[in-house]
C-alpha positions in Angstrom: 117.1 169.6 150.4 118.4 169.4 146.3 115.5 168.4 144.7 116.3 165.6 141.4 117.0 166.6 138.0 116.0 165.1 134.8 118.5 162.9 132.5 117.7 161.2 129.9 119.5 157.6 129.3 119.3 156.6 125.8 120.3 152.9 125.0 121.6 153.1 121.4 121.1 150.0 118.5 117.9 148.4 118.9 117.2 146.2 116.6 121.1 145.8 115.9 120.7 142.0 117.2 117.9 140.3 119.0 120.5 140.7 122.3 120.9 143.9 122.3 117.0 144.3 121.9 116.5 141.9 124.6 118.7 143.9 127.0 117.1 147.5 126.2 113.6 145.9 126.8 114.7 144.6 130.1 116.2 147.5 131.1 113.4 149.9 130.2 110.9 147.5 131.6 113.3 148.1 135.2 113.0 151.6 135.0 116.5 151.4 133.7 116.8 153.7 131.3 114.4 156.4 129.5 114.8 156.0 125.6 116.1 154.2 122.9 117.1 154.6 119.4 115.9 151.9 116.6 117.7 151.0 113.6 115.0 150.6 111.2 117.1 149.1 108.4 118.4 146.3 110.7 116.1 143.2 110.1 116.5 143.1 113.7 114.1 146.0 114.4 110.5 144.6 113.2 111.2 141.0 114.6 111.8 143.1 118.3 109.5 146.3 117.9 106.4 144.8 119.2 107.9 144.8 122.7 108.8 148.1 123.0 104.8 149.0 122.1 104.0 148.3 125.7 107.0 150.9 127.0 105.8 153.8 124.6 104.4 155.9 127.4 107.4 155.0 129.6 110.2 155.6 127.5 110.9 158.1 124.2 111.3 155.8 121.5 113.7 157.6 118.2 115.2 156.8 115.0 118.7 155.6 115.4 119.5 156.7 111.4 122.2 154.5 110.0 124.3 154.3 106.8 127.4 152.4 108.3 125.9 149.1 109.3 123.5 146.4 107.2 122.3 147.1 104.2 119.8 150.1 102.6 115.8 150.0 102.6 116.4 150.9 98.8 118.8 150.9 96.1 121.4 153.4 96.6 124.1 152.8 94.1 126.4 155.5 94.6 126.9 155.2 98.4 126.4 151.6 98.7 127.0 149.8 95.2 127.3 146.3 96.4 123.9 146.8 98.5 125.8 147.1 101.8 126.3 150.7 103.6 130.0 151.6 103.9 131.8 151.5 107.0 132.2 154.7 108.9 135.9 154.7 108.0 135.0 155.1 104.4 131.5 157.0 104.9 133.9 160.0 106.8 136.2 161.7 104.5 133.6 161.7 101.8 131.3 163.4 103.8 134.3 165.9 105.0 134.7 166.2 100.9 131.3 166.8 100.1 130.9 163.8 98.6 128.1 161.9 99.7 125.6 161.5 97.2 122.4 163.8 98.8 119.7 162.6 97.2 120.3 159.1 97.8 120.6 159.8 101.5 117.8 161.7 101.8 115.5 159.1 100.1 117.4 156.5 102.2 116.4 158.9 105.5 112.7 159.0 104.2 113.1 154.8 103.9 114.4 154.5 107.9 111.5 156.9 109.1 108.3 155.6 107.3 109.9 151.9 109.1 109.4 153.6 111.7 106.2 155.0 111.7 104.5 151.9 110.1 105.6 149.4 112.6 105.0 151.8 115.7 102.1 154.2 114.2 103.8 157.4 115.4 106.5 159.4 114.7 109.6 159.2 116.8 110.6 160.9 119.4 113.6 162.1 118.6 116.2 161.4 115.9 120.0 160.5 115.9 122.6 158.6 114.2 124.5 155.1 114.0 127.7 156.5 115.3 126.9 160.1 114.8 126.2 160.0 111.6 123.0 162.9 111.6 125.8 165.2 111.8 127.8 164.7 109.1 127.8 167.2 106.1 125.3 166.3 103.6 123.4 164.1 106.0 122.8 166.7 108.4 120.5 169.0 106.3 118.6 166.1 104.2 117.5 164.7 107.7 116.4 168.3 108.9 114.7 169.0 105.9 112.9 165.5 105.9 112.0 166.1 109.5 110.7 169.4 108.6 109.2 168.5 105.5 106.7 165.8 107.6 105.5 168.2 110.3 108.3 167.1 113.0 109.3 170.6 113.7 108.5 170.8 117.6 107.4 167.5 118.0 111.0 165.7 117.3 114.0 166.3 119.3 117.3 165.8 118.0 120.5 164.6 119.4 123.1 167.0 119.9 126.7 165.0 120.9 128.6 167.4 121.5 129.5 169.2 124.9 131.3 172.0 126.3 135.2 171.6 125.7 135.2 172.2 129.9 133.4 169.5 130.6 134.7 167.0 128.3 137.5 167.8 129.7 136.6 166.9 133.5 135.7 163.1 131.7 138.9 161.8 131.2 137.1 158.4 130.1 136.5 158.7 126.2 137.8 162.2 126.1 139.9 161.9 122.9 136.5 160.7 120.9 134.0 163.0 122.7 136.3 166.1 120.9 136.3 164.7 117.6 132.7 164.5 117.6 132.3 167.5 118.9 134.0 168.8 116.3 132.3 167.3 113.7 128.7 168.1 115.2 130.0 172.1 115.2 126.6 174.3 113.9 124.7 171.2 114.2 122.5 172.1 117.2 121.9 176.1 115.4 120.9 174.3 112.4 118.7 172.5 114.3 116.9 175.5 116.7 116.6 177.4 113.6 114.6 174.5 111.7 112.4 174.3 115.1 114.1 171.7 116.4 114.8 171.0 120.0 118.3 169.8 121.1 119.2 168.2 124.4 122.0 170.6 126.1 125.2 168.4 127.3 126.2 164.7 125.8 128.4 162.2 127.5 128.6 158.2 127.4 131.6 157.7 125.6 133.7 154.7 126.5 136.3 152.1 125.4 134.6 149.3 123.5 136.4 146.5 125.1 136.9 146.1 129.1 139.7 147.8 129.9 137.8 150.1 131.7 134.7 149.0 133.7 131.3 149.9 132.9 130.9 151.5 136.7 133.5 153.7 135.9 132.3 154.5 132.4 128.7 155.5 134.1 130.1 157.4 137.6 132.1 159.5 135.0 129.3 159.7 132.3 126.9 161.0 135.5 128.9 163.9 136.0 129.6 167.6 135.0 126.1 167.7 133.1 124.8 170.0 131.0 121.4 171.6 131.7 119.3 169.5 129.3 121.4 166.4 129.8 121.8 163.1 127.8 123.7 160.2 128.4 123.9 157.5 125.8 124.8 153.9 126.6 124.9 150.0 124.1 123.7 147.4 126.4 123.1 144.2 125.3 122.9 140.5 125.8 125.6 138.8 123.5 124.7 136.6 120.2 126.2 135.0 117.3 124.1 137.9 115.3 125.7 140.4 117.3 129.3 138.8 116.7 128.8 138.9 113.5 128.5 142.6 113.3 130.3 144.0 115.9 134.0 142.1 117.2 133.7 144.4 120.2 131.0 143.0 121.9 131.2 142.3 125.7 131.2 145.8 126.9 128.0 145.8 126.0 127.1 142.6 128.4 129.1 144.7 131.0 126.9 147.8 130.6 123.8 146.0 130.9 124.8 143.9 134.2 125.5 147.0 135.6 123.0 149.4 134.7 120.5 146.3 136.0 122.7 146.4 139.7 122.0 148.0 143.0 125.1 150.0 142.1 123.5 152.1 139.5 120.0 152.7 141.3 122.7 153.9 143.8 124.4 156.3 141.7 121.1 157.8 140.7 120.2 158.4 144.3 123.5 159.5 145.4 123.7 162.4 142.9 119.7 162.5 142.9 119.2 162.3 139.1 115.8 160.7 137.9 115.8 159.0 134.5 113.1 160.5 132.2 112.3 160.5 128.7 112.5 164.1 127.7 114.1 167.2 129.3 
């Protein structure tokens, strides 16, 4: 008989909204999914963090680092002059360029971690980024050298979200934005493995953000062709006026969370006998 294999499931944005917190809470609480990623700057974060104390020896709790969403945990006047990060769109080619302004963001990474560490008392798990931002030039090495700098080395993982161009290939479902960041996270992982950094080893999750095509079919397709240290991040979440308010594409996440609570998921995981777990 096949025995199971490990993946992890890793519910981005806590602390985005109180919904989305909710929903990961539940979900983890179900045995659900087997991480989640915090965003520390969101004022979100310490009014949810005390329930996912209870789940810290169930799940792998990480830093979600974010500069495209909210506002800064410290004045950083050349990336975000009016006191509100940029959005990606803007944050992009000026990382492309070399542009970003490294100090700032490595004072602003030093910010989003002690958040971390002084509402939960320990470091995190793992570390990735508000819509891949970790990669990014600029960003990438501040946050390795931060991570390093503390100790981390072999005790934080770091998200890799990138894949093998043949299996991104075999997932037709978010295929066009799973190459771009690929692209963009090129060296990442070696930069990483040569700072003493574990990486997980295949990435897949990406979906339309509306409902044009259902979460059930984002999930079967996200469950398949894995790599051998496999991660597969998801935004569940229960829908608010908060959330609205950031976000304009909002019930897919609603969507993800209804299914990933169904008998149709604990299915799936049975079917292709994959256990959720919080590290590889």
């Amino acid at each position: 008989m096949r025995s199971s294999r490990n993946v992890i499931l890793c519910a981005d944005d806590f602390g985005l909204a109180d919904g989305v917190s909710r929903g990961i809470v539940e979900l983890a609480e179900m045995g659900r999914l087997s991480a989640t990623g915090a965003m520390t700057n969101m004022p979100g974060w310490r009014r949810a963090a005390g329930d996912l104390k209870p789940l810290q020896d169930r799940i792998a709790i990480g830093l979600h680092l974010n500069l495209t969403a909210g506002l800064p945990l410290g004045p950083m006047p050349q990336l975000a002059p009016s006191g509100v990060f940029p959005n990606l769109k803007d944050l992009l080619p000026k990382a492309l360029k070399r542009q970003l302004p490294a100090d700032e963001i490595a004072q602003e990474i030093e910010r989003q971690l002690d958040a971390f560490v002084e509402v939960l008392g320990q470091p995190p798990a793992f570390v990735d980024g508000h819509q891949h931002v970790h990669v990014l030039p600029a960003i990438r090495p501040a946050l390795i050298q931060a991570l390093a700098k503390r100790g981390y080395a072999e005790r934080v993982w770091l998200r890799d979200p990138s894949d093998k161009v043949a299996a991104i290939l075999r997932r037709p479902i978010g295929r066009s934005k799973a190459l771009v960041v690929k692209s963009l996270a090129r060296g990442f992982a070696k930069a990483a493995h040569a700072a003493g950094f574990e990486t997980n080893k295949g990435f897949s999750g990406f979906a339309p953000l509306d409902l044009s095509v259902s979460a059930e079919s984002v999930f079967e397709e996200a469950f398949s062709t894995l790599g051998p240290r496999p991660l597969v991040m998801c935004h569940p979440g229960y829908v608010d006026e908060e959330l609205r308010a950031l976000d304009p594409a909002v019930e897919s996440r609603l969507a993800e969370l209804e299914y990933l609570k169904s008998d149709a998921f604990d299915d799936l995981l049975a079917e292709r006998r994959l256990r959720l777990a919080p590290a590889f």
